[in-house]
N, C-alpha and C positions, 0 to 999 in steps of 0.2 A: 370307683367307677372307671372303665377303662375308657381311653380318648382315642377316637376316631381320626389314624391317621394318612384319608386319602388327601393326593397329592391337591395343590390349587395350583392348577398352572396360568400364567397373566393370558387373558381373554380379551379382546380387542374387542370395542362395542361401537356401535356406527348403524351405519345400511340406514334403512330408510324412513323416516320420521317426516309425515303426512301432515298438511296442516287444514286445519274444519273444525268443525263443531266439536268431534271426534275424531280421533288420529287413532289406529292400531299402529303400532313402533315395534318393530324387531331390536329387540337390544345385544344379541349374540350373533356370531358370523356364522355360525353353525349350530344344531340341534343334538342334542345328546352330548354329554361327559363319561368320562371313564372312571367315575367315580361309584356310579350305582353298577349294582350287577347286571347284566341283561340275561342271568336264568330264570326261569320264572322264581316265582314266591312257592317256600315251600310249605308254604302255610295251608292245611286242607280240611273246613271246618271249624268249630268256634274252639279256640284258643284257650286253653286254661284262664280262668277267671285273672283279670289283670287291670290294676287301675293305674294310666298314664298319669301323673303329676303333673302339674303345667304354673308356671306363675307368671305374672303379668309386671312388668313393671313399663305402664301406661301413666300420661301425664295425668294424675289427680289437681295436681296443682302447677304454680310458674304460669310462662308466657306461652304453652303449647297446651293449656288445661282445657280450650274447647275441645283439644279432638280426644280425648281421654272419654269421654260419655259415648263418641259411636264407635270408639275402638274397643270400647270393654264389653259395648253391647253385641258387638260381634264376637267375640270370645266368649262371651256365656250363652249367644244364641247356637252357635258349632257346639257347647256344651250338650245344652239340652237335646238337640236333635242325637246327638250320638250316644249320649247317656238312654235315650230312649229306644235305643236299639241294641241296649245291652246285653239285653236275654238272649238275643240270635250270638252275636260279636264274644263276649265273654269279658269289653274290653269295655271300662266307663272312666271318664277325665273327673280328677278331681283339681280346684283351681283357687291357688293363694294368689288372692288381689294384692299387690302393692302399688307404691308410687313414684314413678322415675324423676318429678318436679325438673327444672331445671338445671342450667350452668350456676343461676344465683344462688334459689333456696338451696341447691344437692340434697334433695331427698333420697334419692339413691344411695347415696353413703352410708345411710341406716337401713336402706330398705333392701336393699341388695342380700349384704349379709341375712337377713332376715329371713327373705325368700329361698336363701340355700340353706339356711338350716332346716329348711321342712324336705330338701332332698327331692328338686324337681328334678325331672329328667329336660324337661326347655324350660328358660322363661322368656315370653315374648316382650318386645319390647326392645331400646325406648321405643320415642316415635323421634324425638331430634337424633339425627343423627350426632351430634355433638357429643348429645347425654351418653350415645351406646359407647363410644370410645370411652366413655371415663371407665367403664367398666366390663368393657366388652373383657381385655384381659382376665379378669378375675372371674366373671362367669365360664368361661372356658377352659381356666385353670384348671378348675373345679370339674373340669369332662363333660360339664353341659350345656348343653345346643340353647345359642341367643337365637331367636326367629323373631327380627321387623315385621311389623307390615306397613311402616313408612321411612325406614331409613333410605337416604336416596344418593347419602355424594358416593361419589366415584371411591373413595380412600377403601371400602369394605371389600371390593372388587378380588384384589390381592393383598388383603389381611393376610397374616399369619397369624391363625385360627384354630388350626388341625382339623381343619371339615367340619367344625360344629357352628358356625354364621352362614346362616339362611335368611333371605328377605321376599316378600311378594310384590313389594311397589319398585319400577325400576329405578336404574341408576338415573342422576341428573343429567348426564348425558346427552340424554333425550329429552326431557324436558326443556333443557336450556337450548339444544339445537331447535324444537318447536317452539318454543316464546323466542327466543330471539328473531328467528325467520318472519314469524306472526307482526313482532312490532313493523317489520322493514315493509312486508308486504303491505301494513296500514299507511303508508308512503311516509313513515317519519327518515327521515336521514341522520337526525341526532339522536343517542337518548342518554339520560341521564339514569344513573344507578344509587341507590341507598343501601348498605350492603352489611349484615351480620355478621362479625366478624368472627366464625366458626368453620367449622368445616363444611355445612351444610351450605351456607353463606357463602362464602367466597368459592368455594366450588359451582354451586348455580352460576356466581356472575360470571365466571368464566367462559362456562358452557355457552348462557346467553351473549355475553362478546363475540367469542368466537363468530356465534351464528350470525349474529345482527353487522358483523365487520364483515363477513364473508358473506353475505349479502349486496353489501356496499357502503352501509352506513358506518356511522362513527360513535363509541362510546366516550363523550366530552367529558366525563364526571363520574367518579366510583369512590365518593367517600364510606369510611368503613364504621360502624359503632360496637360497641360490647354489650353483651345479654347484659344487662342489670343495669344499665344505661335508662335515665330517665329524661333529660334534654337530648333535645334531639338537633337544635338550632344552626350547629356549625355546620351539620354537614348539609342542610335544607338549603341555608345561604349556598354553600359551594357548589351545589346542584344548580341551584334558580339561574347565579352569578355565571353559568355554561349555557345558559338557555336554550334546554333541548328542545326539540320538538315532542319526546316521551318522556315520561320516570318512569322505570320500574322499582318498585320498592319490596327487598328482602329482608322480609323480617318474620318472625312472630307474633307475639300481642301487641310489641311496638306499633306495630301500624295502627291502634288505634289514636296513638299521638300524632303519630308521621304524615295520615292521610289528609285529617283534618288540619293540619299545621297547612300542609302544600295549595289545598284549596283555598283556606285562608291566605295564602299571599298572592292569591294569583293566577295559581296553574291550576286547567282547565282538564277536569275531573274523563273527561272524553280519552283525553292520553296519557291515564293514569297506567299502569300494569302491574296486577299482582303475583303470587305464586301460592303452588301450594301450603308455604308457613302461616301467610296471613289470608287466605280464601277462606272466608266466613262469612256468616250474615251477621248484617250490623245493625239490625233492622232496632233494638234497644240499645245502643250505644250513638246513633249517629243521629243527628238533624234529617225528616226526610229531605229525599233529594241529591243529599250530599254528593253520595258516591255513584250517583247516575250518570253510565255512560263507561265508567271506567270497565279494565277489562282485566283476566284473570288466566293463570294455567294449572293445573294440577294434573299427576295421573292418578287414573282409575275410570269406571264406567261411571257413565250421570243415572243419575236414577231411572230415567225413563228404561236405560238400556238393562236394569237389570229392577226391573219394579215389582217383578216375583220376590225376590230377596227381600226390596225395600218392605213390601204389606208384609213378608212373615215376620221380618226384625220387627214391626212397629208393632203389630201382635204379639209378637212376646214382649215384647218391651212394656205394652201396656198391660199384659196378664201380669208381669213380675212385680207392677206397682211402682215402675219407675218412671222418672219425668219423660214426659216426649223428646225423641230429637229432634233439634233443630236443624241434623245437616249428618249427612251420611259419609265423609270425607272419611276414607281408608276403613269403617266398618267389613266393607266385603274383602278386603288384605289380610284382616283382623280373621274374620270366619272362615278363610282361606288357610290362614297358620294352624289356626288349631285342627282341622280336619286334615292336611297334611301331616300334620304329626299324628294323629290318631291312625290313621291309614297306613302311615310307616309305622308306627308299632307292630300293628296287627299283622303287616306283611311281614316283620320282622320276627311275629311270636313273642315279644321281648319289650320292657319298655326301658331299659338303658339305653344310656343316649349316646351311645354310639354305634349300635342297634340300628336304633332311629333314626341315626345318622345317613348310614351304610344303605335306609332302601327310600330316604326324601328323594334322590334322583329318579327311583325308578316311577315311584307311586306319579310325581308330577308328568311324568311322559319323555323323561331327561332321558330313557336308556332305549327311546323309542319301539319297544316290544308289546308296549301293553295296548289294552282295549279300554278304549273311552268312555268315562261314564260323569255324570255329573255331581255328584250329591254323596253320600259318606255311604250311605244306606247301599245304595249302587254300586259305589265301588267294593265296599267291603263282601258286596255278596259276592261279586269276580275272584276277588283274594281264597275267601271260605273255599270257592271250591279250587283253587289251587292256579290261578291266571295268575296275568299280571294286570296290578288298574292302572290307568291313567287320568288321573284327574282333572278335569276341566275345569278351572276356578270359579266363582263369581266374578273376581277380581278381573281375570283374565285368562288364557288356558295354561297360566305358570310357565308351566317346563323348564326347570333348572337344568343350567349348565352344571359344567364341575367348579365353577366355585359358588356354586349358590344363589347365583342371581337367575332373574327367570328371566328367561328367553323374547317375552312377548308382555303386552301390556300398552293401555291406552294411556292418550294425553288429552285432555280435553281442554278445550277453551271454555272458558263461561262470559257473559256481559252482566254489572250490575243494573238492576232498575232502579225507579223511583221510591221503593222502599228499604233498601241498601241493601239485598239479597240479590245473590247469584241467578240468573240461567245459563243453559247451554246458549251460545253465541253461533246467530244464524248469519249472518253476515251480510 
């Protein structure tokens, strides 16, 4: 399989990050890379019969196993929609489930190799950033395209990669300049940090630093723990013993020790902060009440903004005989990857993945030539008859630069209530 060698050159990521309920965030200084063509597609009508390969290595299991059920369910719901437009397209995904587990279990160790011997052209995946490094090398050795739909630190940015790492959730960047700004603007001056010691982890806290000292405030406390870590106590004391005015706590499934630990001694659930690793409902794990009041950042849309998506996911989900979701976190990133990749095949003619590589800039809007469409169906008929598409995400409206990160993308705040679930945060 031949490897996709456009150039990554380092992209500077900043401008402007909105703080609300909802924040749209620019995460590139400029629009379009030179990595996609800007010819049209020469693609004109349905394509010799072709099946895109796709494997998932999504949390089944470990401390990120909540978002494993609405990232898979967005990978099989872009399935089926596109799979059912096969007859016009020519082009249907066929999709090996695996397990990316965490830094402790490494289920990835086994499951990796597994997934390339069925000879994917992508596989999506992880969701911790952490996990994709352990093997992001070795997926790309092999000439095929890793695509996130939650990896977030900054380190992927300028990978050496050879074009084949794509993500649709942005960098932390952004996220940590919106929550950091977020706590100061809540009038704390101090805050205190509890911190993952990963890349994903200590990347956030930085991000969040930065913002919340260049605000004006002060971060008193940044102790650090390890995935696999089960007391959590030195670094609770070290925090408490700074006595911020906020915590924010980076973690994973840890937080379900960490949260109730802090409340338990004291501190006052109102100036709690979470982030995307632990933004969950807790609504069976917790005491009610508990975490009422505390507050939360992740990117992506909330539901309300994309509740077309949410009713058809939750329809398929319940036609396919699967449990409900509890919580939509990075699902539309997820249905976002795979229709991406399907769309750069078909522009492509081709499902090698470097192919597929060669036209994800254009299909996103990265080469700024194409015509906007929303849905696979949509774009793919532009393609057929020989345009160029641009796709509009659920997620967000993508648009990859030339190294693969998207251009645009929301941050949301949520507030918990009295039943330990999230809402959007009206202020």
């Amino acid at each position: 399989m031949s490897v996709f060698t456009r150039s990554r050159k380092s992209t500077v990521l900043g401008g402007l990050a909105l703080i609300g309920a909802s924040a749209l965030v620019l995460a590139g200084c400029a629009g379009g890379g030179t990595g996609g063509t800007d010819e049209p597609s020469e693609s004109a009508g349905p394509v010799e019969d072709m099946t895109l390969k796709i494997g998932t290595a999504l949390p089944q299991t470990g401390t990120l196993a909540f978002l494993g059920p609405p990232e898979e369910a967005g990978v099989a719901y872009a399935q089926s929609l596109i799979n059912e437009y096969a007859e016009t397209t020519g082009l249907d995904v066929d999709v090996t489930w695996g397990d990316s587990g965490d830094l402790d279990n490494k289920a990835y160790e086994t499951e990796i190799p597994r997934i390339l011997a069925e000879d994917p052209a992508a596989i999506i995946g992880a969701a911790s950033s952490g996990v994709s490094l352990q093997f992001i090398d070795q997926v790309i050795g092999e000439g095929v395209i890793q695509f996130s739909p939650a990896n977030t630190s900054d380190q992927f940015t300028n990978y050496d990669d050879n074009g084949l790492y794509f993500r649709t959730a942005p960098s932390d960047v952004l996220q940590g300049e919106v929550h950091g700004n977020f706590v100061a603007e809540e009038g704390h001056q101090t805050l205190g940090l509890i911190v993952l010691n990963d890349a994903y982890g200590t990347g956030l806290a930085q991000y969040i630093t930065e913002a919340f000292e260049g605000a004006g405030g002060e971060v008193v406390a940044a102790p650090t723990f390890n995935q696999g870590d089960t007391s959590f106590d030195a670094q609770i004391s070290e925090v408490l013993a700074a006595d911020p005015d906020a915590i924010t706590v980076i973690s994973f499934d840890e937080a379900k020790t960490i949260l109730p630990a802090l409340i338990d001694r004291g501190f006052d659930p109102n100036n709690l902060y979470l982030v995307d690793g632990n933004m969950a409902a807790y609504d069976e794990d917790f005491p009610a009440g508990l975490l009422e009041g505390a507050k939360g950042t992740y990117p992506g849309p909330t539901p309300a903004q994309v509740q077309d998506f949410i009713d058809g996911l939750n329809g398929f989900v319940e036609e396919s005989g699967d449990e409900a979701l509890k919580d939509y976190t990075y699902a539309p990133e997820s249905f976002d990857a795979v229709n991406l990749l399907a769309l750069a095949a078909l522009a492509a003619g081709s499902t090698d993945s470097a192919a597929i590589a060669e036209k994800l800039i254009e299909v996103s809007g990265g080469s700024g030539d194409g015509e906007k469409c929303e849905s696979f169906a949509e774009c793919a008929d532009i393609i057929l008859a020989g345009g160029v598409a641009d796709y509009d995400g659920v997620s967000s409206p993508v648009t990859f630069n030339e190294v693969g990160d998207p251009t645009e993308g929301f941050i949301n705040i949520y507030q918990y209530g009295a039943d330990n679930k999230y809402v959007p945060y009206e202020g």
